[in-house]
N, C-alpha and C positions, 0 to 999 in steps of 0.2 A: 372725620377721623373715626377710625374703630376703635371702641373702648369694652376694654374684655376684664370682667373681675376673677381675678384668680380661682375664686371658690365655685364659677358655673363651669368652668373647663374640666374636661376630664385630662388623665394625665399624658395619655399618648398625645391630644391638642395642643397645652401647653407643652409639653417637650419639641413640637413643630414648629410652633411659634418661635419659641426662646432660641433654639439651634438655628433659624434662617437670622432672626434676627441679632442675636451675638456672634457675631465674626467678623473678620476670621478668626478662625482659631486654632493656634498652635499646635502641631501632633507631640504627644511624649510616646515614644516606642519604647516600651517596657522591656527590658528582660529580668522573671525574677527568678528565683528557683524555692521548691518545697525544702521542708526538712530532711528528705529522702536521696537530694541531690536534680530533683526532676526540671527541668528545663522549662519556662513557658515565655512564651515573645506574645505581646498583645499592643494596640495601638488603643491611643485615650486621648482626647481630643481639649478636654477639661484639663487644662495645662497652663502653668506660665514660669515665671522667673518672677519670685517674691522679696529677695535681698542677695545681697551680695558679701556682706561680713555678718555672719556669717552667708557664702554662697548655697540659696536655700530658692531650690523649684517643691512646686505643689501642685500634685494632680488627682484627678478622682475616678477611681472605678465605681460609679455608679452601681446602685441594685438594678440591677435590669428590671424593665419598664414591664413586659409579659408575664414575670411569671413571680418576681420579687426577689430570685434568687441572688447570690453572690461571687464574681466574676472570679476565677483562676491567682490572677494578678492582688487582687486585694490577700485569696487566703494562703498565697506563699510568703507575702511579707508581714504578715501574721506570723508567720513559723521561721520566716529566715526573714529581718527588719533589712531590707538592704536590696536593690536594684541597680540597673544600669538605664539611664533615659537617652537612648540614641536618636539621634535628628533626623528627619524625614523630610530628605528631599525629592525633587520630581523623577529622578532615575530611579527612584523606588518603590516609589506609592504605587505601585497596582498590589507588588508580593504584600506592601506592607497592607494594605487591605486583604489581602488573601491571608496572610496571620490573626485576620479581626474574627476568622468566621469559628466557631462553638465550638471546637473539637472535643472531645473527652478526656478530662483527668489524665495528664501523664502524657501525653503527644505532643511532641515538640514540635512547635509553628519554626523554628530554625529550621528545620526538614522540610517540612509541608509548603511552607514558602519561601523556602531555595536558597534562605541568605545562612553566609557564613561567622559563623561561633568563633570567636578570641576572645580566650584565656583574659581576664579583668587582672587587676593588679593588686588592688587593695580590697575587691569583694568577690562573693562568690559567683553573682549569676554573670555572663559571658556577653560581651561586646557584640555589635551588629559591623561586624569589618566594613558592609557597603556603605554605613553611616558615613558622613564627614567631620562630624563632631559627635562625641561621646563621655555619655557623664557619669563618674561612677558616685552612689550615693549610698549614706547609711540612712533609712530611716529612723525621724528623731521622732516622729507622733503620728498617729492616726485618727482622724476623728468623725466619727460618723456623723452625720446632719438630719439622720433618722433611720427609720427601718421599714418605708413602707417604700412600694415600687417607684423607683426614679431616685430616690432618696442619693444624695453623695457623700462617699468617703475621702474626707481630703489626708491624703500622704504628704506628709509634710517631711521632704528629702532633702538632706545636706548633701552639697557636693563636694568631694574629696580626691577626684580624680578628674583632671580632662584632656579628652587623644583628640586631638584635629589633624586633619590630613593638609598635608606642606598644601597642593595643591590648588585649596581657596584661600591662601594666603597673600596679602600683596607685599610689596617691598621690604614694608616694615616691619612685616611678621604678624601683623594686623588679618583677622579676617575681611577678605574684599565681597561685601555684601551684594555685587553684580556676577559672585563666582559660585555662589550658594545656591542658587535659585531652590528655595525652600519652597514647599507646599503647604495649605492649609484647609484646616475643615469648613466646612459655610454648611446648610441645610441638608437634609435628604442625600443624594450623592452627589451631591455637588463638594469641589474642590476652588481654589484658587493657585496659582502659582506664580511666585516673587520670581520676575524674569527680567533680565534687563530693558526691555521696552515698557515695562511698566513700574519702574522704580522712578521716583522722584522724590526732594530733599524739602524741608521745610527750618525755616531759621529757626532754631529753640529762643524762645523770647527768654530764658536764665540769662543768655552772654548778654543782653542787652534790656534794659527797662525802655518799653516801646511808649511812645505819646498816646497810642491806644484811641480806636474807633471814634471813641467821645470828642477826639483831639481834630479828627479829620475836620474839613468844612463841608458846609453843611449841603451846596451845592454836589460836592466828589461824593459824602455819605449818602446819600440819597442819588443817584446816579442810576439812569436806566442801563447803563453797559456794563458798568463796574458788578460785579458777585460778590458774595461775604468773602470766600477766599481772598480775592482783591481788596477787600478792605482789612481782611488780616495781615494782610503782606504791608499795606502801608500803616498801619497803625501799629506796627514792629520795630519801626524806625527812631531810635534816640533823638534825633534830629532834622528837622525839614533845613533843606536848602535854601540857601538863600535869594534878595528877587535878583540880586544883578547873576546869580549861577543859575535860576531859571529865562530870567532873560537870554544871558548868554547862550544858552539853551534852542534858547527861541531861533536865533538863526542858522542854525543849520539847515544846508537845504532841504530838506525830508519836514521839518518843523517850517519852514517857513511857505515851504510850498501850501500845508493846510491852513497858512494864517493867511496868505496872499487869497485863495479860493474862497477865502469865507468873509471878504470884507463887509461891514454892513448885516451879516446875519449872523447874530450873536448863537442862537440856539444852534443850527448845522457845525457853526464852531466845535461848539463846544460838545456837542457832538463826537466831531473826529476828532479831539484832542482826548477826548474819555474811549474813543476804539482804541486811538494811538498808544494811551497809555497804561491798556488792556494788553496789548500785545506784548507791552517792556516785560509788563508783570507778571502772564506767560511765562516770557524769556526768562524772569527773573531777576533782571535790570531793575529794581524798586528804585533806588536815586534815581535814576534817567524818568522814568511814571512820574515821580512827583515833581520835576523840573516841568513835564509837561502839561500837568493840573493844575500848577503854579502860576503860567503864563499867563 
């Protein structure tokens, strides 16, 4: 393993390192405006959702890495404490990168990168209409984390306002997260993009206090087939099943046809009963896996 001390890196290396290796990550699409009324849209990638009572995102306009100086976006909420953080999803990310590139003082990236301006509600700088969600926010703090090149300024923004487009809504009024397909930052120019073939759910172990890896046997923990994933999925579980519900188990044809093939060799067993119960877990069937491992 490579092992890098902070203090031998120069700061263009570590900012290569840290960006491939932290992500994804989150776009916030700024819109702020100066004192003067002037318009600026900028993307920051140094983003998240920090609480929720109060509803509080934080992002950072960095000093640029080249030359030290300080980014458009940081010196307008300086003078006007208040943005709008619009969502960047994949119908947009090319303009929205075409709003990242230097322009000069006073040019508005709403132009320059083709997206349309509405009017905010409760602040001054103007909504990103392509957006599908829209945040209007007052800045409550800024706080530098230094002053030399790379250095971050975190905005610490309350939110006060939010427009979602009906849309990506499902039934319930709920955003439907296969309706978003949001994008995000990874290294260099690389992106990612949240699309429905690449979404999948994992149980929050909160609803339930799982028996946890330690709890597994010791045969299934150690298992040439099973993954760590796999052993998170069954050490999630409140409850292992019982032997007569893994027996019962046991004869269904699909189970029993691997118990009939394997009479006499313990190891091939158990074997295909750890592929078999590879697959459930896959599937997502975790009770049906441990019926299986049970046997």
């Amino acid at each position: 393993m490579l092992t890098l001390d902070i203090k031998d890196l120069s700061i263009p290396d570590l900012h290569n390192y840290l960006q491939y290796a932290i992500a994804p990550r989150p776009i916030c699409f700024a819109s702020t405006v100066d004192s003067e009324g002037n318009v600026n849209l900028s993307p920051f990638s140094f983003f998240n959702l920090f609480g929720t009572n109060p509803p509080t995102c934080v992002f950072s306009p960095s000093r640029r890495v080249r030359d030290n100086t300080t980014k458009h976006t940081l010196q307008n909420i300086e003078e006007v404490p208040e943005c709008v953080i619009n969502i960047v999803t994949y119908d947009m990310v090319q303009q929205t990168s075409l709003a990242s590139v230097e322009y000069p003082k006073g040019v508005n990236e709403f132009i320059k990168s083709g997206f349309t301006p509405v009017p905010s509600l409760t602040v001054k700088p103007p909504r990103v209409a392509e957006s599908p969600v829209q945040l209007e926010c007052v800045v409550k703090e800024i706080k530098a984390l230094g002053d030399g090149p790379g250095a971050g300024n975190l905005v610490i923004a309350e939110i006060k306002m939010i427009h979602i487009d009906e849309k990506i809504l499902d039934d319930n009024g709920k955003i439907d997260q296969q309706k978003l397909e949001l994008v995000a930052r990874l290294g260099g120019d690389w992106y990612c993009r949240v699309s429905k073939d690449n979404l999948f759910k994992v149980a929050k172990p909160v609803r339930t206090i799982g028996i946890g890896v330690d709890s597994i046997p010791y045969a299934v923990r150690n298992s040439k087939v099973l993954t760590g994933n796999n052993l998170g999925q069954l050490g999630n579980v409140e409850v292992l099943p019982t032997d007569e519900e893994a027996e019962a188990y046991g004869q269904s044809p699909e189970i029993k046809e691997i118990l009939d093939a394997t009479i006499g060799d313990s190891q091939t067993r158990e074997l295909q009963l750890h592929l078999k119960a590879k697959q459930l877990l896959d599937e997502g069937r975790v009770e049906e896996a441990w019926k299986v491992l049970l046997i």
